[in-house]
N, C-alpha and C positions, 0 to 999 in steps of 0.2 A: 548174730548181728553182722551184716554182711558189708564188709570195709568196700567203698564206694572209690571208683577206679578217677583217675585223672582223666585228660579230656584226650589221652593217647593209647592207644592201641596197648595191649598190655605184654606183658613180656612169658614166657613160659615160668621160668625162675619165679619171678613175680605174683603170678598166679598161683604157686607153689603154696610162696610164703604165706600169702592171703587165705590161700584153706585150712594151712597150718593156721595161724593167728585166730581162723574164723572156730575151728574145731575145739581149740584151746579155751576161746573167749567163753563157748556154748557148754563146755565140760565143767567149769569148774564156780562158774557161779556169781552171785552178786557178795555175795561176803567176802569171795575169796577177791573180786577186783577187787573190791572196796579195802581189804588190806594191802594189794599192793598200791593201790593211787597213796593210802596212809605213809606206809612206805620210803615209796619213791617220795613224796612229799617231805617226809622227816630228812630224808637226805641230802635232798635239792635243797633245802634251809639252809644244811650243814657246809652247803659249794659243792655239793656232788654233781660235776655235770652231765654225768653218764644219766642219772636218777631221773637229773630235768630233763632230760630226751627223752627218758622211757614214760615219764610224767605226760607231760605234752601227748606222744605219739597216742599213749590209752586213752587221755582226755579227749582226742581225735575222734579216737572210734567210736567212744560213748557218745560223741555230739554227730556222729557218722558227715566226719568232713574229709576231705582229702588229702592223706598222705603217702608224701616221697618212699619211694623204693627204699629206698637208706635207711630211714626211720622205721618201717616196714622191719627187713633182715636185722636192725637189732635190736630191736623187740624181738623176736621171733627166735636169733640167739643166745636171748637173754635168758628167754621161755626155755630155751633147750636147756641152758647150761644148767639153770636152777630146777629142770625135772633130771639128767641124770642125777646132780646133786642130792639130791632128794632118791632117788633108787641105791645109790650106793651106800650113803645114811643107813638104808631101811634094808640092804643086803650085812650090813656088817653088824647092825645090831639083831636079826638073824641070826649071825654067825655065834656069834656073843653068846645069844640063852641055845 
C-alpha cells in the first residue's frame, strides 16, 4: 500500500523511510496490522502518547492520507526497534536449546 506523498517534492531520507514502511506494511500482513492498531490502541487508552502517534500515523496509511516526515521515521523506528527486538528474542532462545 503505497503512502501518498504531500504536495512537496520529496526528500531522499523520506523516500527511504516510505519504502521501508511500504515493504513492512506488504510483509507482514492484515492480522499482524490489525494487532498492532489493537495495540497501540490499548495503550493510547492507558496515556501512551508515543501509541497515539503510532495509532494515528497507521490509521493514515490504511485510509492512504498524508503523513509528515516525523510521523513517518517513527513509525519506521518503531518498526525497527521491535524487529531487532524480535531477532535477539529468537538468537537467544537459539542459544538456550
Amino acid at each position: 500500500m503505497p503512502i501518498p506523498f504531500g504536495g512537496r517534492r520529496p526528500v531522499a531520507i523520506t523516500e527511504a523511510v516510505r519504502e521501508y514502511i511500504n515493504k513492512w506494511w506488504g510483509q507482514v500482513g492484515y492480522l499482524e496490522i490489525s494487532s498492532w492498531i489493537e495495540s497501540c490502541a490499548s495503550c493510547a487508552i492507558e496515556g501512551n502518547e508515543l501509541a497515539a502517534e503510532l495509532l494515528g500515523t497507521i490509521e493514515r496509511i490504511k485510509n492512504k492520507e498524508q503523513i509528515g516526515d516525523a510521523y513517518l521515521l517513527q513509525l519506521a523506528w518503531f518498526i525497527r526497534d521491535v524487529q531487532d527486538k524480535e531477532i535477539k528474542k529468537e538468537s537467544e532462545e537459539t542459544i538456550k536449546n
